[in-house]
N, C-alpha and C positions, 0 to 999 in steps of 0.2 A: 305565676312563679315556677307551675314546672316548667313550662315550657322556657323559660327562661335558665331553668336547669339544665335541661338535653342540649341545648344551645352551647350554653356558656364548660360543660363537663370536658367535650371532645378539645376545646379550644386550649382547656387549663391544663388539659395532658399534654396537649402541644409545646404549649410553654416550657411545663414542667421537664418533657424529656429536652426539650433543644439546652437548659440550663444544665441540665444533667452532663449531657454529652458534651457542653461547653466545657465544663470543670472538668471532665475527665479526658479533653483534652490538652485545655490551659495545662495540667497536670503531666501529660507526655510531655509538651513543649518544653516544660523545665527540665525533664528527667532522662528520655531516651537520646541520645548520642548526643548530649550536652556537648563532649568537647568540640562540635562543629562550630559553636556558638563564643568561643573564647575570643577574646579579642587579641590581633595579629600585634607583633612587636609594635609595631610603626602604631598602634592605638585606634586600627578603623575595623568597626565593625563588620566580622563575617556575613555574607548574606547566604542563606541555605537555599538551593532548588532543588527540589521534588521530581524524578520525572514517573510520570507512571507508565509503564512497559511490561508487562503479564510478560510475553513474551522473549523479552530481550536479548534469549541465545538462539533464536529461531536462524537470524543470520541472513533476513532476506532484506530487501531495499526498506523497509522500515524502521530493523535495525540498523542501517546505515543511515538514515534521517537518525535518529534517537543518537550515536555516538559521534556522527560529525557535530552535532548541536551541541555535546556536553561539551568536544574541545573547543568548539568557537567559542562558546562563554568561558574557558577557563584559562583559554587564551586574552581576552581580553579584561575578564575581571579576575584580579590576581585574589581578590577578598571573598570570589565564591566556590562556597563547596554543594556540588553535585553528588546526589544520593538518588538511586535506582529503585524503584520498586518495581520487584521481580518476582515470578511463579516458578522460575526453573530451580526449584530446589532439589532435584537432582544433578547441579552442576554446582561448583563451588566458585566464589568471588573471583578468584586465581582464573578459572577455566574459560570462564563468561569473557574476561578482560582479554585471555591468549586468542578467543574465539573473533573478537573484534580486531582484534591484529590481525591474526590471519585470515580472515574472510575477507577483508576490509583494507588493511596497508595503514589502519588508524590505530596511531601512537597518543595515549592521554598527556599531558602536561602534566599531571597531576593524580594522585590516586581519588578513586570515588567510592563512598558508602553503597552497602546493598542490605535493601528491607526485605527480604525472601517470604514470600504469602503463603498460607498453605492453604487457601480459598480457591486458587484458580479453576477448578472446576466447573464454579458456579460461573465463570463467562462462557465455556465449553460452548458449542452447540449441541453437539449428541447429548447434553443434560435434557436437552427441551424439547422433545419428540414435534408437539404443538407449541405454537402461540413464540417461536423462538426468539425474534427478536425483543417480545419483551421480555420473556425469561430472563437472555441475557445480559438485557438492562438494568432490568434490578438486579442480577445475579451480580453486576459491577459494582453498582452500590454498596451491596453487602462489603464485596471484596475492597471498594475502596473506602470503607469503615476501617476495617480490620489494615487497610494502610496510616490509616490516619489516625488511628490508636498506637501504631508501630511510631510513626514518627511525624513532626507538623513540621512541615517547612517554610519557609518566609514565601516563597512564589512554588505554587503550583503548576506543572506540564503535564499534561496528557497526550502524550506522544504516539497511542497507540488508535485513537477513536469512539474512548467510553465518556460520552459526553455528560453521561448521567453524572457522574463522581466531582465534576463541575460545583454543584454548588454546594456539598457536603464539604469540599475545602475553602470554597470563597465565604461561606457563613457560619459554619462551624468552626471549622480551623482559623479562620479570618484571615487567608491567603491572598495576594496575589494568585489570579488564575488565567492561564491559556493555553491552548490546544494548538496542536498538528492534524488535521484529518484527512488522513489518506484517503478516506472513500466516505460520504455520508452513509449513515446506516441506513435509513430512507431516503430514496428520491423520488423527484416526479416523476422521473421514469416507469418507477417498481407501480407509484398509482394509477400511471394510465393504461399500464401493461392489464392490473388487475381490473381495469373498468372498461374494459376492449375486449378482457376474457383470452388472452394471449397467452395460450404455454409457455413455458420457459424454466429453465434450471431453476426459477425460484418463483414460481408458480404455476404448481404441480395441474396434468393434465385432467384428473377429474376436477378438480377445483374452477378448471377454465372452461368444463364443460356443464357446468353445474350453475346456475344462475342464481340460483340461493344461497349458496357456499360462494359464490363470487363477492353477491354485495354484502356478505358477510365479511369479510376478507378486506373489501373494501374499505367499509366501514373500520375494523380495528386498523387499518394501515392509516387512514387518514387522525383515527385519535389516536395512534403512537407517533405519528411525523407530528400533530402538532404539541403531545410529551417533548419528543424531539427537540423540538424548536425552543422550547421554553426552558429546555435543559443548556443546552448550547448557547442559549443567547445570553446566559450569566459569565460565559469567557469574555474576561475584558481587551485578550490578543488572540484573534482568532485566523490561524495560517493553515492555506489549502494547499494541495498538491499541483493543482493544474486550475486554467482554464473552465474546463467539464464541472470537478469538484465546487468550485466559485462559484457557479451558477447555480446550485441545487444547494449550495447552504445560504448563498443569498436568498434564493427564495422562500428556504423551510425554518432557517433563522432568523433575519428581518433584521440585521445589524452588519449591513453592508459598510457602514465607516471603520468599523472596530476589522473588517477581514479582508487578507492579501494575500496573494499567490507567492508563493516562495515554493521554487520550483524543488524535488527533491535531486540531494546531489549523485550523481551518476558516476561510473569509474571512466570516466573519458579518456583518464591520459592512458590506463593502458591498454584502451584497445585503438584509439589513435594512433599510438608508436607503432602499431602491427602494419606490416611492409603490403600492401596491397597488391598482392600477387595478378598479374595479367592473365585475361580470361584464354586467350589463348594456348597460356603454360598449363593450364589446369585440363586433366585426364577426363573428368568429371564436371557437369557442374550441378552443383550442389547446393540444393533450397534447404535452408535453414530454419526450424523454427524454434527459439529458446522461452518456455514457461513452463512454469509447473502444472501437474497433469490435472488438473482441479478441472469441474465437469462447466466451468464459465469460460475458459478459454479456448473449447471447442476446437478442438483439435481433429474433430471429425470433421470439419467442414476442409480442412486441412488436408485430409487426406482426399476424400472426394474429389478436390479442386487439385491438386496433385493428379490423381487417375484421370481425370476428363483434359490433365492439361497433356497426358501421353497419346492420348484418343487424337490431339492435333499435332501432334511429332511425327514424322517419317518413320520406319521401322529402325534404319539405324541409328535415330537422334534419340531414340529410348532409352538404347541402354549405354549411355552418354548423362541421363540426366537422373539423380534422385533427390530422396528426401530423408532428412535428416531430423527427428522429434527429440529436438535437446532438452532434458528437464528433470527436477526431482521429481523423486517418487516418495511420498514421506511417510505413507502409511497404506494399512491394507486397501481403503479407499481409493486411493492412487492405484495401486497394483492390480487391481479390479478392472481400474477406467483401460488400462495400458493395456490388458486383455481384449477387451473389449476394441479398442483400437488395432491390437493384431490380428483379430476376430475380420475387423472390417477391411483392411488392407487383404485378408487372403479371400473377401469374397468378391472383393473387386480386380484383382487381378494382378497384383501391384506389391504383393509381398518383398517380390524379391527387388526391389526399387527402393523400398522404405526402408530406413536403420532406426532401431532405438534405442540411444546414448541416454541412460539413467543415471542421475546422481554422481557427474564429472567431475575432478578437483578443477580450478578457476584457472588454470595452468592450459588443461585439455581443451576446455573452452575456450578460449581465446585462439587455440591451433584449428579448433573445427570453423569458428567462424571467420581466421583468416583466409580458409581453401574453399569457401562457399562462395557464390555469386549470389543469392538473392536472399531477403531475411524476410522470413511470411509472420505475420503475428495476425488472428483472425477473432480473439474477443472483443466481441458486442459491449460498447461503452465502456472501455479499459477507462480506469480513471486517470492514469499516466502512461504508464508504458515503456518501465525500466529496459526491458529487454529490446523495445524498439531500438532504444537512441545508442544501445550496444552494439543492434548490428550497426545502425548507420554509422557508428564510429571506428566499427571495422572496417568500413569499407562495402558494407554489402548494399546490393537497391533493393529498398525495404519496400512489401507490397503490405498495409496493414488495413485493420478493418475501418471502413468510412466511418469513424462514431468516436466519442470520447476523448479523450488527453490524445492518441495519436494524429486524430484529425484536426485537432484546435490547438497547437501546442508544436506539434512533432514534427509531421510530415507535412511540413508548411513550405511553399519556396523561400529561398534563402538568396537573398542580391537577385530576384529576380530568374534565379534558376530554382527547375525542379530537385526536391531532395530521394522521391520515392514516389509512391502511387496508392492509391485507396482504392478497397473493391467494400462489396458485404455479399455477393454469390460466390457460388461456384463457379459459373461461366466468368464471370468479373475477375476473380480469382485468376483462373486458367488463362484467361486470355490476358489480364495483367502479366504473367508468367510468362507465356510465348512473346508477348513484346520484349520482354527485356533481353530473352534469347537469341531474339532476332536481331537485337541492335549491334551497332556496329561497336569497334572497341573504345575510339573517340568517346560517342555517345554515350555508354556509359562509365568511361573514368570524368566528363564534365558531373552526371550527377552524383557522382560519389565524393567528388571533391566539393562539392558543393555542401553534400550531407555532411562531411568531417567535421568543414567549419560551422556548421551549425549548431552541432550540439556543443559548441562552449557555453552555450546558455545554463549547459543545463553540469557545468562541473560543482566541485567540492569547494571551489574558493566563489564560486558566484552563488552557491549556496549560502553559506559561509556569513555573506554580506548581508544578503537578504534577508536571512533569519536574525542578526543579530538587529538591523534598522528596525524588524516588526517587532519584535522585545524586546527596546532597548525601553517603552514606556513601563515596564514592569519594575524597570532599576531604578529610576528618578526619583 
């Protein structure tokens, strides 16, 4: 009988809170922003979507997935209202919406609700010193309780990659539920890196020197991806970014029928219109790199492959060629890495060769990448590679790293022509570099018109399509 006790006590409090949290939320559903729920003149019931985005005025290719999506649906279903859950409660409804205008050239059809959290901490990383990805796991959890106490909507999105919050809306809320995921939070990548003992920006050098802390490490990566997996496989429309991404949720979620690539939409047309200026008119030419200074996009390798690639130039082909580090800087973090970068620029010899354009209006950019000849992008397993398919659509020949969404996806030939080039050295690098300098003018306006056309794959209205045929089974 005790034992039947211990047994049966943990199970009854399970019950007990899920009925709990049911009724308190059936309870939101009737009462927080009811008039979403009225029925339209014409007699057809409103449908509510959800989308959950912590971040939503960050302003970067995420939130342009997250705001093209809301107008595709509010363009096509006239009966739904879109509601934002949002962390930036230092910005107001008004500000969020001017921000998506002007970052973006995206006009709503329609006005949309904002549920503002004041949890967002708790997905942070600097919250979780250790153990981070799962801190931040749950840490979404919490935060997306405290969404879904704010308001239940008839279809839940997860538009930003917290997979956990997943089934707190499919079975508590009794949602409709499906995900965008821009990058898996675990890949087989991260597990083989950690069972090889391979340093890397996200696993730290004593850890990989350390063979007890390794299969330690291990060990929790393999029972958080299979959390993971068990999280993510309750989205009933599950859309990936690329290619790369598709492979690493098919394997660590197991519900390959329910998930589709839907490319994210890119600003093509206006870096298309940009006049592709003849290498010959240009004073300079000028290698481009556009990402943020975040320590995965390695921007050192960048520079190194830069300096080794002047080491094979003529003296006066030198100072003829630089390098340009296009990107935000968003915090002291950034400001640090960008130190650190001009640190290594002045011991290599190459200072006065390299420029760094921080935090541009979208106006400057598009001027710097029209008077550039070549677009370098050098992070290891990009999971897309917004900034690649920019330069390509300016016009530039993009050298990017052999791995991820630019190798599988991007930098593919197009009709049979080449659109760019893949390296992952230094030497690879450079000497991808010197070929393109050495080409003729022919030769490279064939691959750049080649590159133009190819990123229509990847515009606002093929997006557009894509996202609404993966979620149109959420409407039926």
């Amino acid at each position: 009988m005790l034992l039947l006790c211990v047994i049966a006590s943990p199970i009854l409090m399970a019950v007990l809170l899920y009925l709990a949290v049911c009724r308190k939320v059936d309870k939101v559903r009737q009462t927080k922003l009811s008039h979403l729920r009225q029925l339209a003149p014409d007699g057809i019931k409103p449908v509510t979507v959800g989308f959950f985005h912590p971040y939503c005025n960050a302003g970067g290719g995420g939130e342009r997935v997250l705001w093209c999506a809301v107008r595709a649906l509010q363009q096509k279903y006239p009966h739904i209202n879109c509601v934002v859950y949002s962390g930036d409660t230092d910005a107001t409804h008004e500000q969020i919406i001017q921000k998506a205008r002007q970052r973006f050239s995206i006009i709503l059809p329609r006005p949309v609700e904002f549920v503002f959290l004041r949890q967002r901490w708790l997905v942070e990383a600097k919250t979780y010193p250790y153990l981070t990805l799962l801190g931040q796991s749950i840490g979404s959890m919490v935060l997306g309780m405290e969404a879904l106490f704010s308001f239940v909507p008839d279809v839940y999105i997860d538009s930003m990659g917290y997979a956990f919050t997943l089934p707190l809306f499919r079975f508590f809320g009794k949602c409709h539920v499906a995900c965008y995921t821009h990058y898996p939070t675990i890949s087989t990548d991260m597990l083989s890196m950690v069972a090889q003992r391979t340093a890397s920006y996200n696993n730290a050098g004593f850890v990989a020197r350390n063979p007890v802390l390794s299969k330690f490490k291990l060990a929790y990566y393999k029972l958080f991806a299979f959390m993971y997996g068990v999280m993510g496989a309750r989205s009933e429309v599950i859309m990936v970014n690329s290619s790369w991404t598709y492979g690493h949720i098919k394997d660590i979620w197991g519900v390959p029928d329910r998930t589709s690539i839907v490319y994210p939409p890119c600003d093509t047309k206006e870096f298309t219109s940009l006049k592709i200026i003849p290498d010959e008119e240009k004073e300079t030419k000028i290698v481009a790199s556009v990402a943020q200074f975040r320590p995965e996009k390695d921007h050192a390798l960048q520079v190194k492959s830069f300096a080794k690639l002047l080491t094979k130039l003529a003296s006066e082909e030198r100072d003829n060629v630089r390098l340009e580090l296009i990107g935000g800087c968003r915090n002291e973090g950034d400001e640090s890495r960008v130190e650190a970068l001009r640190k290594l620029c002045k011991d290599l010899g190459v200072e006065q060769s390299v420029d760094f354009i921080l935090n541009i209006p979208f106006d400057d950019l598009k001027a710097h990448l029209a008077g550039a000849t070549i677009g370098i992008h050098t992070m290891w397993n990009e999971h897309f590679g917004i900034g690649v398919v920019e330069c390509l659509a300016a016009g530039n020949i993009v050298i990017a790293h052999n791995s991820g969404g630019p190798k599988m996806d991007i930098v593919v030939p197009y009709e049979d022509q080449p659109t760019g080039f893949l390296a992952d050295t230094e030497e690879g690098y450079a000497d991808a570099m010197l070929k393109v300098l050495r080409m003729t003018t022919a030769e490279r306006m064939k691959i750049r018109e080649a590159a133009r056309k190819s990123v229509s794959r990847f515009s606002e209205s093929e997006f557009d399509q894509a996202f609404l045929a993966a979620a149109e089974p959420l409407f039926l």
